[in-house]
SERO-4910 file (N, C-alpha, C, O; in steps of 0.05 Angstrom, whole numbers):
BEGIN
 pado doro    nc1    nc2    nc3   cac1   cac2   cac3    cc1    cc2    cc3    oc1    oc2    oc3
  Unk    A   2165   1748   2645   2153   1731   2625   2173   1724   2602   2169   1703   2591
  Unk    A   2202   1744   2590   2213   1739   2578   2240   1731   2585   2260   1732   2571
  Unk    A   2238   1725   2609   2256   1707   2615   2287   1734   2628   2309   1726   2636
  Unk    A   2280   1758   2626   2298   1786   2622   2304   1780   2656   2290   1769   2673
  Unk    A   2331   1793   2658   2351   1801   2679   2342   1827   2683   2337   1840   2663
  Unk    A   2338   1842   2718   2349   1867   2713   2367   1871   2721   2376   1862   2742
  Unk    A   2381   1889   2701   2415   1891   2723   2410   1918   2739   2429   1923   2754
  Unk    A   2396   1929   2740   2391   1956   2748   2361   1981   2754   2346   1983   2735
  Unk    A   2356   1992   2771   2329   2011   2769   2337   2033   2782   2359   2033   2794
  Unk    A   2324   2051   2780   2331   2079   2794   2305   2099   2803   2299   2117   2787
  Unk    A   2290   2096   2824   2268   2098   2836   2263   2132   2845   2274   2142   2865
  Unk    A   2247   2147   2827   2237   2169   2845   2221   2162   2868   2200   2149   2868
  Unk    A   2239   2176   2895   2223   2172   2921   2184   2183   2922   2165   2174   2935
  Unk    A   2188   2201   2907   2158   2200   2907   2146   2199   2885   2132   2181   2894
  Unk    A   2138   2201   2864   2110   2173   2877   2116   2150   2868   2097   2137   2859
  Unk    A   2155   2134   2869   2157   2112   2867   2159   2100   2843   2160   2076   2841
  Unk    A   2158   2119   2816   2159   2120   2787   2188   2105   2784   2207   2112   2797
  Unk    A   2189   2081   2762   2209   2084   2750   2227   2101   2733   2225   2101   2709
  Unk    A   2243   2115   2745   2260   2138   2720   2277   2118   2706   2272   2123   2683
  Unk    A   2297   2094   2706   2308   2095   2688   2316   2060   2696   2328   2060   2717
  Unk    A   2313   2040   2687   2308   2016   2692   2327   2007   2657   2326   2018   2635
  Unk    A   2345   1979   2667   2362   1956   2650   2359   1934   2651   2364   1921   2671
  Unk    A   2349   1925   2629   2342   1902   2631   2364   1879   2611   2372   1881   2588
  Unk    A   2367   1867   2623   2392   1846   2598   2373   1819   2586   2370   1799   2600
  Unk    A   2359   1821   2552   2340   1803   2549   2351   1793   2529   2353   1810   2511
  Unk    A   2364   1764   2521   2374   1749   2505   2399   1763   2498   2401   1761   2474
  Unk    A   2415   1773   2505   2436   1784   2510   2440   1811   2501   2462   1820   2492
  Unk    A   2412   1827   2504   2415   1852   2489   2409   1871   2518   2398   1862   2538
  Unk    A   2417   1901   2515   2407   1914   2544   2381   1931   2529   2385   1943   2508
  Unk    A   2359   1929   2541   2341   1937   2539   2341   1961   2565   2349   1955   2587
  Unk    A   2329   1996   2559   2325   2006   2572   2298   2027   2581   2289   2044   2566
  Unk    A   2288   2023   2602   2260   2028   2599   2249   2048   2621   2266   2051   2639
  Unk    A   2229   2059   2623   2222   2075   2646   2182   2078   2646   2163   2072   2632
  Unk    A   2187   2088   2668   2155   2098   2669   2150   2118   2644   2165   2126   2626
  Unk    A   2116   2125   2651   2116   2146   2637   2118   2176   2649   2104   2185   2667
  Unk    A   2135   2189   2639   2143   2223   2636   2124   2236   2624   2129   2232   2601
  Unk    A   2101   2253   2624   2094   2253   2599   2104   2273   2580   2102   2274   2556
  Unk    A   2119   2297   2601   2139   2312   2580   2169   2306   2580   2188   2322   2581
  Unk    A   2170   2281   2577   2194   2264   2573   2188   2239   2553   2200   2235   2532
  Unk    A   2167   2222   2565   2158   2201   2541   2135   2185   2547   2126   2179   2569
  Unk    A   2128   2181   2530   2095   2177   2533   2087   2149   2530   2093   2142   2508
  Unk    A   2077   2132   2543   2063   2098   2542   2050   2089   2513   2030   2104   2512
  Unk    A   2050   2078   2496   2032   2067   2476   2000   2077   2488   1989   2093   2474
  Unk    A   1985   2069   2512   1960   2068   2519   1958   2108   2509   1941   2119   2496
  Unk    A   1983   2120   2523   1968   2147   2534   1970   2153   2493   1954   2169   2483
  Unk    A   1988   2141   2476   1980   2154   2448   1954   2136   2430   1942   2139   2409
  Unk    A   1952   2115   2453   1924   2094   2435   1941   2070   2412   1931   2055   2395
  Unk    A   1965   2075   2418   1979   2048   2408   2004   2048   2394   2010   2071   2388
  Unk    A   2014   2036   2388   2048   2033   2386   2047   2028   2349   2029   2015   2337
  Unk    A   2068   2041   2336   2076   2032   2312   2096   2013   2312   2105   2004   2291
  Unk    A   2104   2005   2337   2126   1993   2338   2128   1973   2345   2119   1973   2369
  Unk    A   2137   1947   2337   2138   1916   2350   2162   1909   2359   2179   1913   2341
  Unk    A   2171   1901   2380   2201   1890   2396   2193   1857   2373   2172   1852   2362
  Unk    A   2209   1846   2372   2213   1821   2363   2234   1807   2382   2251   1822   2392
  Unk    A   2237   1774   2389   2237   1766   2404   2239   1744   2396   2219   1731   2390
  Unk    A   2264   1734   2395   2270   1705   2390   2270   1691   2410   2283   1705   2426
  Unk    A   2262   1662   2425   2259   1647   2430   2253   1626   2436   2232   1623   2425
  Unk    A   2259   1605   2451   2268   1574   2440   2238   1555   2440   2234   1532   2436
  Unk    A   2220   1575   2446   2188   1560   2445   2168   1578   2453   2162   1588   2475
  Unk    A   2160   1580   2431   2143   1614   2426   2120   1601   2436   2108   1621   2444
  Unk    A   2102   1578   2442   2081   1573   2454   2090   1581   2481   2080   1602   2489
  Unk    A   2103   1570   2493   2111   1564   2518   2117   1594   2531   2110   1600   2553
  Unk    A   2130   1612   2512   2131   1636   2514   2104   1661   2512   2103   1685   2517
  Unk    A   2093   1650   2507   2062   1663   2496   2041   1664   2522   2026   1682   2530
  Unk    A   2045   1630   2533   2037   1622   2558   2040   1638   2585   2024   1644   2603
  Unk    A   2076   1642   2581   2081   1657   2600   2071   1682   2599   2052   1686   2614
  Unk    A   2083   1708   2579   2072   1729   2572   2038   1729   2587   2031   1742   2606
  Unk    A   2025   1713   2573   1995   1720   2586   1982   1707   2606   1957   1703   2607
  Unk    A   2004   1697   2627   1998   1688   2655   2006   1712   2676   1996   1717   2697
  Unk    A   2035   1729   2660   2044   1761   2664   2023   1783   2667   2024   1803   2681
  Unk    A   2004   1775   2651   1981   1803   2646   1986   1810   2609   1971   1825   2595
  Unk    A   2001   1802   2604   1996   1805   2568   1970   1796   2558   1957   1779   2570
  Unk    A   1959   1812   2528   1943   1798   2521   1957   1792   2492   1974   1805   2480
  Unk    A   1943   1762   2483   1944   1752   2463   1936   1764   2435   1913   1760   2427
  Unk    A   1957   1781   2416   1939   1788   2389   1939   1768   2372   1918   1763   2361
  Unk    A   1963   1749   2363   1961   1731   2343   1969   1707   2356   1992   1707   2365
  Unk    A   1961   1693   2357   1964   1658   2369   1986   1645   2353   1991   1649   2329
  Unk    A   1996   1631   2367   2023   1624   2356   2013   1607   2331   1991   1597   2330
  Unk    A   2033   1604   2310   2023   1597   2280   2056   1594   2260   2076   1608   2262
  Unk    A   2052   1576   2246   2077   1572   2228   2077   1591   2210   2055   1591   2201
  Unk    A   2095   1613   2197   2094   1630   2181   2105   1618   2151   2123   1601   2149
  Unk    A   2095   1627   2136   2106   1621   2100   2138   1638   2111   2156   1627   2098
  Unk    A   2150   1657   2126   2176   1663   2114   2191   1640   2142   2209   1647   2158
  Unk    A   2184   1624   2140   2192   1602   2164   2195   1599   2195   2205   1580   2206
  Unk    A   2185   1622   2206   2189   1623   2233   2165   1608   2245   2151   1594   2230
  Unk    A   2158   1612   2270   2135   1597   2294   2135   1624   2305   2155   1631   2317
  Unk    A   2115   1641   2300   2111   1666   2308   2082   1663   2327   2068   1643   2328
  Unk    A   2079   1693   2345   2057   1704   2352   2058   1732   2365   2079   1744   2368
  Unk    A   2035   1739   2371   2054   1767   2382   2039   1767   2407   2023   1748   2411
  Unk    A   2041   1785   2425   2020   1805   2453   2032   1825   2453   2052   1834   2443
  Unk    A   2009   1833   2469   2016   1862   2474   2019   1871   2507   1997   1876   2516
  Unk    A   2037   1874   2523   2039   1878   2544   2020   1901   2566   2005   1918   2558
  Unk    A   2025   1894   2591   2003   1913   2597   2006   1942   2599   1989   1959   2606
  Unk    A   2038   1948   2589   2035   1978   2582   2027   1985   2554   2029   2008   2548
  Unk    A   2017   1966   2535   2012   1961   2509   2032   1964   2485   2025   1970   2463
  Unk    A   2064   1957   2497   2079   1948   2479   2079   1930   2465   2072   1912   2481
  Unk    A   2083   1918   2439   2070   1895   2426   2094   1884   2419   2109   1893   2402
  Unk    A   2096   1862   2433   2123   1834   2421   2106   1812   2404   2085   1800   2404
  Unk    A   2132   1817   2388   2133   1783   2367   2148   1763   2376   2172   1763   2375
  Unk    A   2135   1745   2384   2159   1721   2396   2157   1705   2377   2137   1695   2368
  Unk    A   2190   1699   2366   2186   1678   2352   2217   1664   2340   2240   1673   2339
  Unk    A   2206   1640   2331   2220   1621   2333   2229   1608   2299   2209   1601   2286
  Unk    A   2264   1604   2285   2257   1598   2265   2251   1572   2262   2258   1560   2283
  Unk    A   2242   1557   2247   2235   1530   2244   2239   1522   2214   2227   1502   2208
  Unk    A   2249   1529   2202   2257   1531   2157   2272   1552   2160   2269   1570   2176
  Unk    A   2294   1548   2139   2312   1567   2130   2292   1571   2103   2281   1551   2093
  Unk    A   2287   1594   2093   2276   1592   2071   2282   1621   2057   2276   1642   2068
  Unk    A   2294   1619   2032   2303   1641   2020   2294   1656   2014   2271   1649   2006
  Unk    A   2300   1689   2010   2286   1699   1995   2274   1701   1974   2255   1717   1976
  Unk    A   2277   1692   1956   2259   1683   1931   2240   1664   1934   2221   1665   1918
  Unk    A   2239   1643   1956   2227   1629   1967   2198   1644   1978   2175   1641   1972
  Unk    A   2207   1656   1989   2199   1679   2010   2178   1692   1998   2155   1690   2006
  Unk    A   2188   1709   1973   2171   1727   1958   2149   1709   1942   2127   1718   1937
  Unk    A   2159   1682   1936   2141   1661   1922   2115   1669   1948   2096   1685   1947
  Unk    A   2125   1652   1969   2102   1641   1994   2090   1671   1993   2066   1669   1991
  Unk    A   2099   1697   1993   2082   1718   1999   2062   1725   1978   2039   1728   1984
  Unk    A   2075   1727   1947   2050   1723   1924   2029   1703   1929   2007   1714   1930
  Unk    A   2029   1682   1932   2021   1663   1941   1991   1672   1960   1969   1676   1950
  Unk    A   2001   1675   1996   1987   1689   2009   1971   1712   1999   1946   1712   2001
  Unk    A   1985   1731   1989   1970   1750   1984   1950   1752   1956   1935   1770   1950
  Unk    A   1955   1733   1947   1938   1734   1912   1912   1730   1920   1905   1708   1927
  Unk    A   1894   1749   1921   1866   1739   1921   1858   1752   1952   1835   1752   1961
  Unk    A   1877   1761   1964   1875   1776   1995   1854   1799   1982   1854   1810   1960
  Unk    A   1834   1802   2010   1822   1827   2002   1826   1855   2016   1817   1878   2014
  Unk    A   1852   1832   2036   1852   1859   2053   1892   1865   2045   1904   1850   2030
  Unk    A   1903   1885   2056   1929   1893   2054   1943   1882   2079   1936   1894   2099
  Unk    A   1959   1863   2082   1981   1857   2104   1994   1876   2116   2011   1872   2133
***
């Protein structure tokens, strides 16, 4: 769905688990495996991830599409952001959660902090 290379996997013969899998995604190596659970544990088996991959590219709709034709589901629908990108996120079906997104404004930091007072003045909830 993200368009990722593998250059590599390494297969326990039984029961066929990924141990140790490379992935090359926008020119970075990404490295990943099943779950271990006294080695490392899935988002699902802890009830969810603190952590977001982010994910630049060149058409975050089109990317979003893909992702949830993969089996991703949709958390935020793609949308123009005040700090200038074309963002959205999913969450994959091991329940890792990507931001795909795209910039569209250069917009500065002071800029930035303006658009966020802005947003948040009058918010009742915390971002």
């Amino acid at each position: 769905a993200f368009d990722a290379k593998e250059l590599y996997r390494l297969i326990e013969p039984e029961p066929g688990k990924v141990g140790h899998a490379e992935l090359l995604l926008n020119g970075s190596i990404k490295m990943l495996a099943d779950e271990y659970p006294s080695f490392n544990k899935t988002p699902q088996t802890l009830g969810g991830t603190p952590v977001k991959f982010t994910l630049m590219v060149d058409d975050v709709d089109a990317s979003v599409a893909r992702a949830s034709d993969a089996g991703a589901t949709v958390i935020r629908p793609p949308n123009d952001e005040f700090h200038g990108h074309r963002s959205a996120s999913v969450r994959d079906p091991f329940g890792h959660e990507w931001m795909l997104q795209k910039e569209i404004e250069k917009v500065a930091p002071e800029e930035m902090q303006r658009r966020w007072n802005e947003m948040v003045k009058g918010s009742q909830t915390t971002i």
